[in-house]
C-alpha positions in Angstrom: 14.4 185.8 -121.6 16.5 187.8 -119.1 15.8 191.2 -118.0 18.9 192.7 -116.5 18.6 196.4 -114.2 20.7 198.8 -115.2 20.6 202.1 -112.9 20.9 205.5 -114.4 21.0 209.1 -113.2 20.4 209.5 -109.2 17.4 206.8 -108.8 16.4 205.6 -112.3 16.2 202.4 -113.9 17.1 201.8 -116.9 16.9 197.5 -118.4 17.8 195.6 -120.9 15.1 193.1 -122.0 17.4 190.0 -123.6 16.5 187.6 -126.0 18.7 184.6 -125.1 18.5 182.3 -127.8 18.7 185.6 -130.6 21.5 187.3 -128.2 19.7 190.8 -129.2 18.0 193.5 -126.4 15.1 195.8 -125.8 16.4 199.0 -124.2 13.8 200.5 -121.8 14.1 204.1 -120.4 18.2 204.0 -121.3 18.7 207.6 -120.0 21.7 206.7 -119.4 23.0 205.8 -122.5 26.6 204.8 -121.7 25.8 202.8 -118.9 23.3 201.0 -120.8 25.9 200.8 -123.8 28.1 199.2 -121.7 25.8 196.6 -120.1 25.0 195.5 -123.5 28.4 194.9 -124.3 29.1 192.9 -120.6 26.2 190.8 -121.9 27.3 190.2 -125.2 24.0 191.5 -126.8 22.8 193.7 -129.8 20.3 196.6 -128.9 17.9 196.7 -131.7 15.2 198.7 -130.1 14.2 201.2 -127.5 11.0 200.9 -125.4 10.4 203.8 -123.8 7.3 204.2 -120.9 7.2 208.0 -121.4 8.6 211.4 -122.6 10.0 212.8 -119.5 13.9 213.8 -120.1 14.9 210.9 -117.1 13.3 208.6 -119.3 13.6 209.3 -122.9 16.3 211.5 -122.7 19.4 209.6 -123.6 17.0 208.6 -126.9 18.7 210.2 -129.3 22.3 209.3 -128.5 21.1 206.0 -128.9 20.1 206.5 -132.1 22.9 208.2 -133.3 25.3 205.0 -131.3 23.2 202.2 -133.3 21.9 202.6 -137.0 18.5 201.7 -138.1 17.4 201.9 -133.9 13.8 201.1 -133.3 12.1 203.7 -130.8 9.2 202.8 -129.4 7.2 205.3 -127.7 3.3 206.4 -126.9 4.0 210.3 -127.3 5.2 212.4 -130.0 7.0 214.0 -126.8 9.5 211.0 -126.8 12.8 212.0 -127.8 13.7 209.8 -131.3 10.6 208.4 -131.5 9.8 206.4 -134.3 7.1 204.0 -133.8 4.7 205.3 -131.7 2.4 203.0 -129.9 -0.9 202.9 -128.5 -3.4 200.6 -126.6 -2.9 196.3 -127.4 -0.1 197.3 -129.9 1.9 193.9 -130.3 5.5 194.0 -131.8 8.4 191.3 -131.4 11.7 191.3 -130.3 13.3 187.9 -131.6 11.0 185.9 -130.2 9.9 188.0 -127.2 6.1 189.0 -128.0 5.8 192.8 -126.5 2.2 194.0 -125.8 1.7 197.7 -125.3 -1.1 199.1 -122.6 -2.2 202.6 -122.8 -2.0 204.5 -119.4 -2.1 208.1 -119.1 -2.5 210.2 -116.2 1.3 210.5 -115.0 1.6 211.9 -118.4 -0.9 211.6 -121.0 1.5 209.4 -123.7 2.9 207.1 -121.0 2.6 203.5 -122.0 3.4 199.8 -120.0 5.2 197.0 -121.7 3.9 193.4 -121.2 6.5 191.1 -122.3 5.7 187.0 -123.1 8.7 184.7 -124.1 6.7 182.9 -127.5 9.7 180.1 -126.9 8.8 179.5 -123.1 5.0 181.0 -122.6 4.9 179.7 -118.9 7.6 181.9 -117.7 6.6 184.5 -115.9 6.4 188.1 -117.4 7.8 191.2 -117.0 6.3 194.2 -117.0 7.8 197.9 -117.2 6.2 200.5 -115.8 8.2 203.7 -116.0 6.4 206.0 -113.6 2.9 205.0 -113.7 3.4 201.7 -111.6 5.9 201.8 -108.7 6.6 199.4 -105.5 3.9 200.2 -103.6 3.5 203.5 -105.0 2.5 205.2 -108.1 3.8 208.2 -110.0 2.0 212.2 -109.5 -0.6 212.6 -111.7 1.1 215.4 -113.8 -1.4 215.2 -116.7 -4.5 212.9 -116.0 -6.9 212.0 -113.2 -7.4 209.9 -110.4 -10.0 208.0 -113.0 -7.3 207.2 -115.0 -5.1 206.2 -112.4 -7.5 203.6 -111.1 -7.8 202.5 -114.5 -4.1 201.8 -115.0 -3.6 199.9 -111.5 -6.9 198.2 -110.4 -8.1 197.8 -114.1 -5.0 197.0 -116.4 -2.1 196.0 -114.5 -4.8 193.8 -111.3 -5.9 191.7 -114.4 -2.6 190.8 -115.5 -1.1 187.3 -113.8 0.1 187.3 -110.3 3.6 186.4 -111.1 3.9 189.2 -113.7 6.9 191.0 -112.3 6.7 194.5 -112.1 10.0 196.6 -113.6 9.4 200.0 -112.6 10.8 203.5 -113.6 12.9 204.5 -109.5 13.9 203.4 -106.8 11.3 204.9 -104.4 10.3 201.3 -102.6 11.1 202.3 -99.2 9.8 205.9 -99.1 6.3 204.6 -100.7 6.1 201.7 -97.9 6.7 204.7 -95.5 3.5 206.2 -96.8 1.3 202.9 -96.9 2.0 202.3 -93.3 0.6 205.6 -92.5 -2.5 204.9 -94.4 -2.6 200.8 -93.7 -1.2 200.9 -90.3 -2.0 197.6 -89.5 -0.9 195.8 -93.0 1.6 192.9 -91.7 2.6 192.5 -95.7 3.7 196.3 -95.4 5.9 195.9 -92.4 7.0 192.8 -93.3 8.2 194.4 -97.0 9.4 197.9 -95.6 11.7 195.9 -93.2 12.7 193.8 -96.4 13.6 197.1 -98.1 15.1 198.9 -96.1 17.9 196.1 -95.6 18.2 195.6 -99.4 19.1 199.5 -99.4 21.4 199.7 -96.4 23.2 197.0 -98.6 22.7 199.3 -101.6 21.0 196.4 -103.2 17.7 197.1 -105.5 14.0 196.5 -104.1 13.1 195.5 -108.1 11.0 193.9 -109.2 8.1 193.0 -107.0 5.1 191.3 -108.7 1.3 192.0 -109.2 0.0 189.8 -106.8 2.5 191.7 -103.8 1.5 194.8 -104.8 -2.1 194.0 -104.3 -1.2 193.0 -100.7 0.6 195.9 -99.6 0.7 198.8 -102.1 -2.6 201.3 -101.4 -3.0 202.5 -104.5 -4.1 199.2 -105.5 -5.8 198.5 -102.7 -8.3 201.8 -103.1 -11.4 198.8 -103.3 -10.4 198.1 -99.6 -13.0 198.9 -96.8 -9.2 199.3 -94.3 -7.9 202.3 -96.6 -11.1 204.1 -97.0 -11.6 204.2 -93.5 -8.1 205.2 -92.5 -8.5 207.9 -94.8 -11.9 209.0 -92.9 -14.0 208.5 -96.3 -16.3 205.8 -95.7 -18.7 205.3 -98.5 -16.4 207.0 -100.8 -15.9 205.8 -103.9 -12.4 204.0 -104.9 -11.3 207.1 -107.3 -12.1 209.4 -104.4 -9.8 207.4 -102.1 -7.4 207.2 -105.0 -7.6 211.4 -104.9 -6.8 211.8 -101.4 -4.1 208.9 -101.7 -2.3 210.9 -104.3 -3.0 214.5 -102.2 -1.3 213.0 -99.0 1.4 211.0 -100.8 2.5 214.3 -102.7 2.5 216.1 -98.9 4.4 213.5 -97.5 
């Protein structure tokens, strides 16, 4: 298994999710359909379905030219929103990709459709795996809630994605990493993992080089909104004794003011 970034439009990723041994692909988000046409053809691979995180146009937009590239197209989606759809998805839907197991987890709240994929290689369970997170789950960030709640927002990071392995690596929708670690530092200002990641970052982007994909167990160390539970953010905030949704609230408030 081999996940290969493919950027798209001003700051999006698109991947392809390859299945070695089968020499076939996952596309996820390809709103970009050429570019990710043409990385399928550098890596000698066969798209055979779409995975797609949500419906928003920088996502699921290039969906239907696809479809209309590639007969018989797979299109996976949560959200009758999503452009081509045609197997919609919910919460612990399994399907396969030659012999990559995909597991689906249900997370509204940036948009009330918008699903993760958790991907196992069946031939080689011990690697670690990816996960693609569209907009719900960024480096140290997370996406606006557009259409749900901070409730549902805790659920998604410090519910669903904290129980998943350490080493899972996170594949997310943008490239936001160094504008997000911006905003933790104001919020953890004494965090040496946030420092120590924002001065990573910003090097990787003065090279024009990509900050993806970090893993669960570094986003619990320096991204806040997975880090709501922690006495340090709650009292930076000024709301001791509030609950983690409430400091997940004002998190989002500031970040979308920053």
């Amino acid at each position: 298994m081999r996940v290969v970034q493919v950027p798209v439009l001003e700051d999006n990723f698109a991947y392809l999710l390859i299945d070695e041994r089968n020499k076939i692909a996952a596309a996820v988000d390809p709103a970009g359909p050429k570019e990710v046409l043409s990385a399928a053809k550098r890596e000698d691979v066969k798209i055979v379905c779409v995975l797609t995180t949500h419906h928003h146009w920088d996502h699921a937009g290039g969906n239907p030219e696809m479809a209309s590239q590639i007969e018989g197209l797979k299109i996976y989606g949560g959200d009758e929103r999503v452009n081509a759809v045609t197997d919609k998805v919910g919460e612990g839907d399994q399907f396969k990709v030659g012999d990559l197991s995909i597991k689906v987890h249900f997370t509204p709240c940036h948009t009330s459709g918008h699903v993760l994929y958790e991907v196992t290689d069946t031939q080689n369970p011990n690697q670690s795996k990816p996960l693609f997170t569209g907009d719900t789950l960024f480096i140290s960030g997370c996406g606006r809630f557009f259409e749900g709640t901070a409730q549902q927002m805790y659920h998604a990071l410090c519910e669903v994605v904290a129980s998943l392995p350490a080493d899972t690596q996170v594949y997310c929708g943008h490239e936001y990493t160094v504008k997000n670690l911006q905003f933790a530092l104001t919020v953890d200002p004494h965090n040496q993992a946030v420092k120590d990641k924002l001065a990573w970052a910003t090097k990787q982007r003065e090279q024009k080089l990509s900050t993806v994909p970090s893993t669960v167990g570094e986003e619990k160390t320096y991204n806040p909104f997975m880090r709501v539970n922690e006495k340090a953010i709650a009292e930076s905030l000024g709301l001791v004794g509030a609950t983690p949704v409430e400091v997940m609230q004002e998190l989002r408030k500031r970040k979308d003011n920053f």
